[in-house]
N, C-alpha and C positions, 0 to 999 in steps of 0.2 A: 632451340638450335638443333640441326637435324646430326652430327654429331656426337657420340657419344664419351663427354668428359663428366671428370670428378674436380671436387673443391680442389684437388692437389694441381689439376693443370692451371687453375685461377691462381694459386701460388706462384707456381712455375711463369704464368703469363707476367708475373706483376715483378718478378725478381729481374724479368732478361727483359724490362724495358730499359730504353737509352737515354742519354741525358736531355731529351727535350720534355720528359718527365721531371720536375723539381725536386729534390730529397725529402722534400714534406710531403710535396705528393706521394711519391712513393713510400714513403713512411704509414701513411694513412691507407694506402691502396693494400698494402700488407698486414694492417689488423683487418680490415672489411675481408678480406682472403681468408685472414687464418677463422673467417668466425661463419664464411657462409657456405651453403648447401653445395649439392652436384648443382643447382642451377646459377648459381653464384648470387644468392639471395641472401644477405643479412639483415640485420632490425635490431642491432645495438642502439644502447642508449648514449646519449652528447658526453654525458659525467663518465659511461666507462670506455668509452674512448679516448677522452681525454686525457682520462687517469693513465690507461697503456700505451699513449703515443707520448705523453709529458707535457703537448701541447696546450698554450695557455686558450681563453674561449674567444677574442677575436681568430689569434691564429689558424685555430680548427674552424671558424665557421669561412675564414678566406680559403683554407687548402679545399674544405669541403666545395665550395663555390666552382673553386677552379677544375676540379675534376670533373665534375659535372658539366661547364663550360666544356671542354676537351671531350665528351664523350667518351672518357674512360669509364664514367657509371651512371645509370640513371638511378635518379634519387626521387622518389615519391612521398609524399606525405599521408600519413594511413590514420583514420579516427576510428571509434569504441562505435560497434553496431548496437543496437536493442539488445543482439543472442551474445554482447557481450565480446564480440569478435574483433581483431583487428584487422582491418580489411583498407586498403588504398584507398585515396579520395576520386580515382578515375572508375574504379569497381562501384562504388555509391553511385556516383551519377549515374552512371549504367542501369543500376535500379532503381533510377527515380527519386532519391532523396538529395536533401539537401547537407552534403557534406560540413557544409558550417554551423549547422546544431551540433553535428558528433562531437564529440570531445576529442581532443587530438591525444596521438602518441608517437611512439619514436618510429622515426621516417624507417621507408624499404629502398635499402639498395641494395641494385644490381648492377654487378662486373659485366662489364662488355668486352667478352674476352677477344673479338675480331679487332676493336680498335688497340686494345693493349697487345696484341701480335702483330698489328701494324707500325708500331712501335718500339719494334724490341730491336735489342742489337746486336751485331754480325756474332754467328757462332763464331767462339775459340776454342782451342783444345790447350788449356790450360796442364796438361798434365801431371794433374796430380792422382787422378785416376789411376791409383795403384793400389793392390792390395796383397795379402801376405798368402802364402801356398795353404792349402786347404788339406787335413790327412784326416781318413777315417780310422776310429779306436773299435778294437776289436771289442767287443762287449757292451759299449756305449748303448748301443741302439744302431740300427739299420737307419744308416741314412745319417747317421747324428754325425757333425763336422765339428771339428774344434781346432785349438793352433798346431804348430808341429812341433812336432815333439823332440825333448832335446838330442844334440847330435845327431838331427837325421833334417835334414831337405834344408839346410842353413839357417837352422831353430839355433835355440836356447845352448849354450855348449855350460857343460857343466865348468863352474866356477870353483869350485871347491881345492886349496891347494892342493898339490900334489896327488893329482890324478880321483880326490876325493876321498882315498884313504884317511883313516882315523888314526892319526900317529900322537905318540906319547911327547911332550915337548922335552929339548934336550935340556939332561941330568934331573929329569925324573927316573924313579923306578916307579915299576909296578908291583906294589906294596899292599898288601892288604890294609881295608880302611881303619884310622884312630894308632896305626902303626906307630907312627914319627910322636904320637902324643907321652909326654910327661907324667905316669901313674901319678895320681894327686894323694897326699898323704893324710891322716887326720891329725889336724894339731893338736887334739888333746890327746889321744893313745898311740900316732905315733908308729899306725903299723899303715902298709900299704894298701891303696884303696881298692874296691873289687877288678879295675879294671888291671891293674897289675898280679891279683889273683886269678885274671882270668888267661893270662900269658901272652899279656900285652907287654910289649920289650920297652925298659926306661930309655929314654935319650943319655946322653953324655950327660957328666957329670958337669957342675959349675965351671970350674979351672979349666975342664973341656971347650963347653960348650962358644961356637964362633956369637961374637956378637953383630947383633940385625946391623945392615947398613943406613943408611942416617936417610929419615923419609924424606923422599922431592915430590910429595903432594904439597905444594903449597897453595894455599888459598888467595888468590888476587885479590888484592884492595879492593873495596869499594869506592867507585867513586867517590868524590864532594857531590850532593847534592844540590846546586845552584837553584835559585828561586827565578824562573823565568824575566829576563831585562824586557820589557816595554821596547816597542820599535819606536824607532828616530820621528818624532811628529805625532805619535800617537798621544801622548797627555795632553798636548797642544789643540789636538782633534777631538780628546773629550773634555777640555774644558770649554769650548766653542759650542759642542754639542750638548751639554748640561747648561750654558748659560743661554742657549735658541727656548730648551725642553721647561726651563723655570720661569723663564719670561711668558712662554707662552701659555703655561698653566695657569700666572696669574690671569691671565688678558680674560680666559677661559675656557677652552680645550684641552684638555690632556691629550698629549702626543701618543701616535699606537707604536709601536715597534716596528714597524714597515717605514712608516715615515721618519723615525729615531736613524733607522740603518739608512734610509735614501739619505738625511743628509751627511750623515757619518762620509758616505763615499764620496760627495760632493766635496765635503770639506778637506778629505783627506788629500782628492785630487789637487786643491788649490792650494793646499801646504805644500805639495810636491810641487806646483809652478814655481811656489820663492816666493809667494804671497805673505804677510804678514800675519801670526797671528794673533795682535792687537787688534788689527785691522779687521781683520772677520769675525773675531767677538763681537763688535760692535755694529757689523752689519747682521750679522747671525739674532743678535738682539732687536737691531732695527725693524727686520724680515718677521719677526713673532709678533711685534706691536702693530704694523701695519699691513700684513699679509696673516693673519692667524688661521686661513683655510688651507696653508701650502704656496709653499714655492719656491724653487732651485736656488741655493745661496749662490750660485755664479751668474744663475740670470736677473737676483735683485742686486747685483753689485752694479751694476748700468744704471741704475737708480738711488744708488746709496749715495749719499757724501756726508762724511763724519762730521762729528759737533764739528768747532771751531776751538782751537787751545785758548788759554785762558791769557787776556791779555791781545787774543787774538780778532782780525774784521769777520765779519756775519758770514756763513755758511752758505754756499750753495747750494739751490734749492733746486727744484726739477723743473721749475719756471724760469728758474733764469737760464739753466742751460738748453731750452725748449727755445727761450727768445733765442739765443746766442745761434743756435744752430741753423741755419742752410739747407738744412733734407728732410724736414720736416714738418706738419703744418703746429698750427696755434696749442692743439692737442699731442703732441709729440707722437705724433703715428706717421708711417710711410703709405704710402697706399700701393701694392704690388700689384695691380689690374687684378686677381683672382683672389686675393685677398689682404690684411687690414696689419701689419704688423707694428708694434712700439719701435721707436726709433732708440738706439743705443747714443745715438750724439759722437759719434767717432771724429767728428772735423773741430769739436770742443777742446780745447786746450784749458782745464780744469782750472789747473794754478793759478793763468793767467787771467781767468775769468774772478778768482776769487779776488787776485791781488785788485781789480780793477774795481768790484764790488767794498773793497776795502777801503779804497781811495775813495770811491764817491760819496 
């Protein structure tokens, strides 16, 4: 660029673009700033961007895509020369080799700071552009600037009551120290102790002496310390959840904590519908036995239908409400032209299918 900028204007380009820039874009476009040259050339790795932006690894490799799409940065892929070097796969070719032996490393981007100031948005003069008066101190140093100093250029005003004088509080005197103290006596002889030898004045006498007024330090209760109450639904959420996590340890996988927590919120949302939870116990159990690789207890409830009570006609199976349905074919799938989806049977009137199965 015939131009002469630094890494700071690549900041500055990437802060004052406008909103046809995305937040993630922009997000991303400001670690690759804060980390490249005067030429706007960084070679950060996938892991420590991701780590400073928060983003997860589809998201970073779609923001990354798009930028690049957009011509806000060119992204090159760079491999390991012989001398050890990391050097672009268009620099290779240049010299004759075959970039797909090198072994690869982390890609080089560069900010394209014409297209990101094509991009930016109308100056405003925000005004907050203020700052405080500037005084120089005699003695500091020549040149040396600090804040202003109190009572002068509408600095600091002294605070101190009454003009900042040191006054005595009223009905003190100003008494030499240990004065007002009580010579101490010795209880076995009975005479007065040094410090009354040394013409320190006794206080009054007992019958004299006023008595202290009654202390108002009082020390505030401690609270009750209450043992935290469980929220409304929560027991009902882990026992649903402990009975999916036992089931499916017997089947054979042990559940990780990512999948404990996905259905924890799953379930929790469905106890907030008004859902039953007898009723998701037993699909939550259902889901372990015949889904034991995963899968959303809201999306195997389209698929669930409880035993049958005891005493009660045969159960609804996914074949009969598969026959029973209208929108779908012999396999219970829709076909959306672009793709293959399960049919939930929403035209199925459950009840009346079971009652009817029960009669036959």
């Amino acid at each position: 660029m015939s131009e002469n900028v630094t890494r700071w204007d690549y900041v500055s380009a990437v802060l004052n673009v406008d909103s046809t820039v995305t937040r993630s874009e922009k997000h991303l476009l400001t670690i690759y700033a804060l980390h490249c040259d005067d030429y706007g050339q960084s070679w950060c790795g996938r892991q420590r961007l991701m780590d400073e932006t928060g983003m997860s690894k589809p998201t970073f490799s779609k923001t990354k895509a798009e930028i690049s799409a957009k011509g806000l940065a060119v992204i090159e892929a760079r491999r390991i020369d012989a001398n050890g070097q990391a050097r672009t796969e268009t620099a290779i070719r240049k010299s004759g080799r075959d970039p797909e032996k090198l072994r690869q490393t982390t890609d080089m981007v560069r900010l394209n700071i014409r297209a990101l100031r094509a991009v930016a948005r109308p100056a405003r003069d925000y005004g907050d552009n203020v700052t405080a008066p500037q005084v120089e101190l005699p003695g500091v140093g020549e040149g040396a600037k600090t804040c202003p100093l109190p009572n002068e250029g509408g600095g600091v005003k002294n605070l101190s009551p009454r003009g900042g004088k040191n006054r005595t509080p009223r009905g003190a005197k100003n008494l030499p120290p240990n004065l007002h103290r009580k010579p101490q006596r010795n209880s076995l002889r009975g005479d007065v102790s040094d410090d009354a030898a040394a013409g320190v004045v006794a206080g009054p006498a007992n019958d004299e002496r006023e008595e202290a007024p009654p202390s108002t330090n009082h020390t505030p209760p401690v609270p009750e310390q209450r043992e935290p109450q469980p929220e409304p639904g929560q027991q009902d959420a882990d026992r649903i959840v402990a009975a999916w996590s036992s089931t499916l340890a017997t089947s054979g996988p042990v559940p990780n904590p990512q999948a404990r927590d996905a259905v924890r919120r799953d379930v929790t949302t469905l106890l907030a519908q008004g859902m039953s939870a007898d009723y998701l116990t037993g699909a939550a159990t259902d889901m372990a036995l015949s889904y034991p690789d995963g899968r959303l207890l809201s999306r195997h409830l389209a698929y669930y239908s409880p035993p049958p009570a005891a005493g009660a006609g045969p159960a609804v199976t996914r074949a009969d409400l598969t026959a029973a349905c209208l929108a779908c074919d012999e396999h219970g799938q829709i076909d959306l032209g672009s793709s293959i989806a399960n049919c939930k049977h929403p035209n199925v009137d459950r009840e009346h299918l079971a009652a009817q199965l029960a009669t036959a």
